[in-house]
C-alpha positions in Angstrom: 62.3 38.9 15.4 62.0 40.3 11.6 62.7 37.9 8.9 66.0 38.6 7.1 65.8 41.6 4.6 65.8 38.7 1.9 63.0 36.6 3.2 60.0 37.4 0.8 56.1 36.4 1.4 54.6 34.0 -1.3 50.6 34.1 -1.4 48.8 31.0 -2.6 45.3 31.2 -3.2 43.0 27.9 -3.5 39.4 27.7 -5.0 36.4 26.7 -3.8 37.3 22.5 -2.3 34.6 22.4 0.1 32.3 23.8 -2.5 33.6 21.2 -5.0 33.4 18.3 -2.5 29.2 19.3 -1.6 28.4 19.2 -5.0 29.9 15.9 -5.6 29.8 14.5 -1.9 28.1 10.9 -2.3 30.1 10.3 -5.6 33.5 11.0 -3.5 32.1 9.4 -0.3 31.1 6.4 -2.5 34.7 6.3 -4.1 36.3 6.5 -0.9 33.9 3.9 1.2 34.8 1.7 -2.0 39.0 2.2 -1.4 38.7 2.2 2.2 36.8 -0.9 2.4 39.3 -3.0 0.0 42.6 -1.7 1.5 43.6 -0.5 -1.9 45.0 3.2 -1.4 47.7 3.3 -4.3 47.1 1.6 -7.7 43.8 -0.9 -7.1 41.0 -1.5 -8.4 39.5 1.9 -9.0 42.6 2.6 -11.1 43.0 -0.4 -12.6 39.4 -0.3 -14.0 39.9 3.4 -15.4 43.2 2.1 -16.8 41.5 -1.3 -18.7 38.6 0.9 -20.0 40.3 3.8 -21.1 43.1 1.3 -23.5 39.8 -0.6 -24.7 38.5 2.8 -25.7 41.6 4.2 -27.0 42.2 1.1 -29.2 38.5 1.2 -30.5 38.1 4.8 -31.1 41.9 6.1 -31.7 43.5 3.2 -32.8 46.1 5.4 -35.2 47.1 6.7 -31.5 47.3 3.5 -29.8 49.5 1.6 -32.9 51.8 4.8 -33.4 53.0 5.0 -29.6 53.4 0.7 -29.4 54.9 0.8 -32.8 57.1 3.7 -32.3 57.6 3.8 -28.5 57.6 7.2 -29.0 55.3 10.2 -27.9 55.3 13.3 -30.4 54.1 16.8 -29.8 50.9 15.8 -32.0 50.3 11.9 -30.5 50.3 13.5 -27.4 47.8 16.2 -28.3 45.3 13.6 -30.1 45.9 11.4 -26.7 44.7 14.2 -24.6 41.6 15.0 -26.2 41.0 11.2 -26.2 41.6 11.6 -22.4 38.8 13.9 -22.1 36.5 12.0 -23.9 36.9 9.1 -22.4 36.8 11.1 -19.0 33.2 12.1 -19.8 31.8 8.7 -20.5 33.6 7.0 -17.7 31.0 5.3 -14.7 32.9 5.6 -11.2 30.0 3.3 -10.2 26.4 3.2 -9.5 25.8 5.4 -12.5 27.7 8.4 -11.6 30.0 9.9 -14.1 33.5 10.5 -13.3 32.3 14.4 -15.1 28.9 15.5 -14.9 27.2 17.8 -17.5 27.4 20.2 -14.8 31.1 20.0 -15.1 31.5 20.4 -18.1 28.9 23.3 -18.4 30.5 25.4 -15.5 32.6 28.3 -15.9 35.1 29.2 -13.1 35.0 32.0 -11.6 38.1 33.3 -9.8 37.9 33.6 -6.0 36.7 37.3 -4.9 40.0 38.2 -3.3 38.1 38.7 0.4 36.9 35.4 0.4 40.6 34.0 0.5 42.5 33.1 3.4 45.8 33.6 3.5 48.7 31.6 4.5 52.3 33.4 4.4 55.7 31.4 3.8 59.1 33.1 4.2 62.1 31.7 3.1 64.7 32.1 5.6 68.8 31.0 4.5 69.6 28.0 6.3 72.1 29.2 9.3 75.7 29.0 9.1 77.6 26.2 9.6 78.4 25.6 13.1 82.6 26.7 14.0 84.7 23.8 14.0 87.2 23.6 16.9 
């Protein structure tokens, strides 16, 4: 059977995970072992630390940033912009543990490249209209 004449095919093309994952394998596997092993999936420790660190950072190194959103409990267009370079800086400097840095210099140093287009697999998903309502009798 041929999808409906307004059924249309949506391609979604992924990068490289398994690549990622090898060249950062015993910092993930680490981070995982860590989760897995104090039944913390959603919102524990791992989090918690990032989220303690990054405030004592944010308060000692953009404390205008800090004071305008607690004072203002507001977020403008240029706080938030100031905030998310502070999130990258932090992000560099940040230990997920055993010396391993939540970015590495490789990170930050690599360029990438888009996928050649052979190299991707290919999933298709057609929207199809829901059917009619059944007839009522």
């Amino acid at each position: 059977m041929s999808p409906p004449a307004a059924a249309r095919e949506v391609r979604v093309a992924f990068g490289d995970l398994a690549g990622d994952y090898r060249g950062k394998r015993a910092a993930i596997d680490a981070a995982v072992a860590r989760v897995l092993g104090r039944g913390w999936f959603i919102l524990g420790e791992e989090v918690r630390r990032f989220e303690d660190e990054f405030l004592d950072y944010l308060q000692r190194s953009h404390d205008g940033v800090y004071a305008s959103i607690r004072e203002t409990g507001e977020l403008t267009d240029d706080t938030a912009t100031v905030l998310k370079d502070a999130i990258e800086e932090f992000r560099r400097g940040f230990d997920v543990g055993g010396g391993e840095l939540l970015v590495s210099a490789d990170d930050e140093d690599e360029q990438v490249e888009p996928t050649d287009e052979e190299d991707i697999d290919r999933e298709t998903v057609v929207r199809r209209p829901p059917p009619p309502p059944a007839a009522q009798d």
